[in-house]
C-alpha positions as CSV (number, residue, x, y, z in Angstrom):
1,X,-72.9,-80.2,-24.7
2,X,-75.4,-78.5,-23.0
3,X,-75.9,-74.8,-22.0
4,X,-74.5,-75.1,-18.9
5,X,-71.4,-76.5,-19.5
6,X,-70.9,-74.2,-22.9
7,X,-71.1,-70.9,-20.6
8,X,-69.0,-72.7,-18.0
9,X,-66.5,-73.1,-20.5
10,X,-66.4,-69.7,-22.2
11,X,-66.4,-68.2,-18.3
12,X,-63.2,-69.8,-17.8
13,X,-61.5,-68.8,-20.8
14,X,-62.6,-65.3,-20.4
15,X,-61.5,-65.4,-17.0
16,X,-58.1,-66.9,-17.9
17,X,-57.8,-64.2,-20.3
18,X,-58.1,-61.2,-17.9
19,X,-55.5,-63.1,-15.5
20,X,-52.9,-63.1,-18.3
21,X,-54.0,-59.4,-19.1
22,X,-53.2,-57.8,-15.5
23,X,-49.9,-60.0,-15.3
24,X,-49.1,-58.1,-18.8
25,X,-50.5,-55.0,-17.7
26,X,-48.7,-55.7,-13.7
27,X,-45.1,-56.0,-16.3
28,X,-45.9,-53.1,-18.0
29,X,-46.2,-50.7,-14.7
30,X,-43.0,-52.6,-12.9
31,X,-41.3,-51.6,-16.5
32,X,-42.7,-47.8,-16.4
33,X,-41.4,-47.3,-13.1
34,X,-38.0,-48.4,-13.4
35,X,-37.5,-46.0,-16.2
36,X,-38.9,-43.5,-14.4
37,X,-36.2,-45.2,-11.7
38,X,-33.6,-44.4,-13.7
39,X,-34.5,-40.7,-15.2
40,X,-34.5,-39.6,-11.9
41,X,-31.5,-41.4,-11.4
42,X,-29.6,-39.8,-14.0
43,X,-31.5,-36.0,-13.6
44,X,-33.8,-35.9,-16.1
45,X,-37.3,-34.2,-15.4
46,X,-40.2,-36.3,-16.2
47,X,-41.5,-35.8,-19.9
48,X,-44.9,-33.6,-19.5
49,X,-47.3,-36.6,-21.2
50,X,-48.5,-38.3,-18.6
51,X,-47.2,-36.2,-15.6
52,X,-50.3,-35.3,-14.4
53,X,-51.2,-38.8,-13.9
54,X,-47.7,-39.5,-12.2
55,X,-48.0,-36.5,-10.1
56,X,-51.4,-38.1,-8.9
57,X,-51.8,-41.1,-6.0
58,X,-54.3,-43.4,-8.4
59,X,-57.6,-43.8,-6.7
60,X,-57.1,-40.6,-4.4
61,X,-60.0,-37.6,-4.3
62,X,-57.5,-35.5,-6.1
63,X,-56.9,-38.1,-8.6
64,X,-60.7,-39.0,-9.0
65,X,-61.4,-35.5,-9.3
66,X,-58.9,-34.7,-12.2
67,X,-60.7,-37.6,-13.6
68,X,-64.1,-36.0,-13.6
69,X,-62.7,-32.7,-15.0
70,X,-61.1,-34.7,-17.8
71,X,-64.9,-36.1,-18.8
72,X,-66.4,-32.8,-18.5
73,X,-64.1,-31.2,-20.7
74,X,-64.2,-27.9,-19.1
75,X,-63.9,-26.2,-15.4
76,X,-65.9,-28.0,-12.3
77,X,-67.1,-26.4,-9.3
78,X,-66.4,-28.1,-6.3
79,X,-70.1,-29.1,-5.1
80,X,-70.1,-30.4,-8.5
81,X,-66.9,-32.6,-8.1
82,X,-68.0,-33.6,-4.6
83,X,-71.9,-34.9,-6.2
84,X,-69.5,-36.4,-9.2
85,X,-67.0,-38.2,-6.6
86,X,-70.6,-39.4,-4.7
87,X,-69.1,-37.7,-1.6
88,X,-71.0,-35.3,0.8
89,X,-71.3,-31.6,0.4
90,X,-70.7,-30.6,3.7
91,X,-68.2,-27.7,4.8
92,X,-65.2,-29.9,6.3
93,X,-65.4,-32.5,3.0
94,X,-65.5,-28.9,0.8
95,X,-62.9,-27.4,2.7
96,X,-60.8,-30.9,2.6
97,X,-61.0,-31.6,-0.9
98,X,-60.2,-27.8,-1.9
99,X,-57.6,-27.2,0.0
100,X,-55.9,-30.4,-1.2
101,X,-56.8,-28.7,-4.9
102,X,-54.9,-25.3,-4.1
103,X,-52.0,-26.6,-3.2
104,X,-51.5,-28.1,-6.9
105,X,-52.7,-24.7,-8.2
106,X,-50.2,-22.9,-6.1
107,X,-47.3,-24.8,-7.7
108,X,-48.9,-24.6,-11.2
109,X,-49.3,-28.2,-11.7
110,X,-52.3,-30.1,-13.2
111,X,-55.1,-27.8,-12.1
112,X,-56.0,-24.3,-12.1
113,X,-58.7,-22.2,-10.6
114,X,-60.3,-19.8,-13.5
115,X,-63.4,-18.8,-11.0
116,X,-63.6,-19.0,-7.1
117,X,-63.9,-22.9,-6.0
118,X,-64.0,-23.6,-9.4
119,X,-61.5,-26.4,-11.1
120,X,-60.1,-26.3,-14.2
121,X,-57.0,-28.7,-15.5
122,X,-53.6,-27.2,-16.9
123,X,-53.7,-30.1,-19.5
124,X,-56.8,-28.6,-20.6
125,X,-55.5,-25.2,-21.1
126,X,-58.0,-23.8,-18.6
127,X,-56.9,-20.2,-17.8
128,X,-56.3,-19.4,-13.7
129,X,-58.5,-16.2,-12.9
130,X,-55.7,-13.4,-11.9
131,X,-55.0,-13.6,-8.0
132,X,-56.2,-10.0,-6.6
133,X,-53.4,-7.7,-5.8
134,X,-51.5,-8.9,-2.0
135,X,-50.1,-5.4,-1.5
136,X,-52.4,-2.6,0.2
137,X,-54.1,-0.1,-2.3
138,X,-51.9,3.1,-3.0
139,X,-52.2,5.9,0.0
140,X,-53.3,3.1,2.3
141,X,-51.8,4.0,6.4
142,X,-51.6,7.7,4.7
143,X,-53.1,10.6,7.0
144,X,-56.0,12.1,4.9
145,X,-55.2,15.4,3.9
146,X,-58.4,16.8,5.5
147,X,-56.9,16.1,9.1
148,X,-55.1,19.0,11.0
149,X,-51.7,18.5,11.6
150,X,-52.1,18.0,15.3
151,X,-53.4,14.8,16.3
152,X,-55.4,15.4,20.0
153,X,-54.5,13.0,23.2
């Protein structure tokens, strides 16, 4: 048998083999969704492993950038994930992909933001930075005590 026809062969084996592989793998989602079918169907909350990745549209920029996270092991800025997703780092693509980022931090789900555009994962057990304060400082509105009590018109 010559060359040819030996890595023709072992082509079509191997590619026979991955065929069989994502009809397994194809079974094995159709399967994980039906339970998931049928916890919601009967009330039960989603068990935390693997939530984040449920939670997630696969193949989105949030998605992807969870992804990069996970590798990196520890918080990403955002120019960073932007460079890491091969995306540009202009203002509307920063200001897209952050404020897409926020609104999982604001719920408390799968990321957190431990510096200013800066993105950690909760899975991780990276730490959110403390939100400042959303009420005025004490004695703000207040008259200074150095002003007469007659205001002029």
């Amino acid at each position: 048998m010559d060359e040819r026809a030996i890595i023709s062969e072992r082509l079509r084996k191997k590619t026979a083999e991955i065929q069989s592989l994502e009809e397994k793998l194809r079974t094995a989602r159709i399967y994980v969704q039906a339970l998931q079918d049928v916890m919601k169907a009967i009330g039960g909350a989603q068990p935390e492993e693997g939530r984040s990745e449920s939670i997630l549209r696969s193949g989105s920029a949030v998605s992807q950038a969870r992804d990069v996270i996970l590798g990196s092991g520890k918080p990403v800025h955002v120019s960073e994930l932007l460079t890491a997703l091969g995306r540009e780092d202009t203002r509307d693509v920063r200001a897209s992909l952050t404020s897409q980022l926020a609104a999982y931090v604001r719920r408390g789900e799968v990321f957190t933001r431990p510096a200013p555009n800066t993105y950690g994962l909760v899975e991780l057990g990276h730490e959110s930075a403390e939100e400042p304060e959303q009420s005025p400082p004490q004695g703000f509105g207040g008259v200074p005590a150095d002003l007469d009590d007659e205001i002029p018109f």
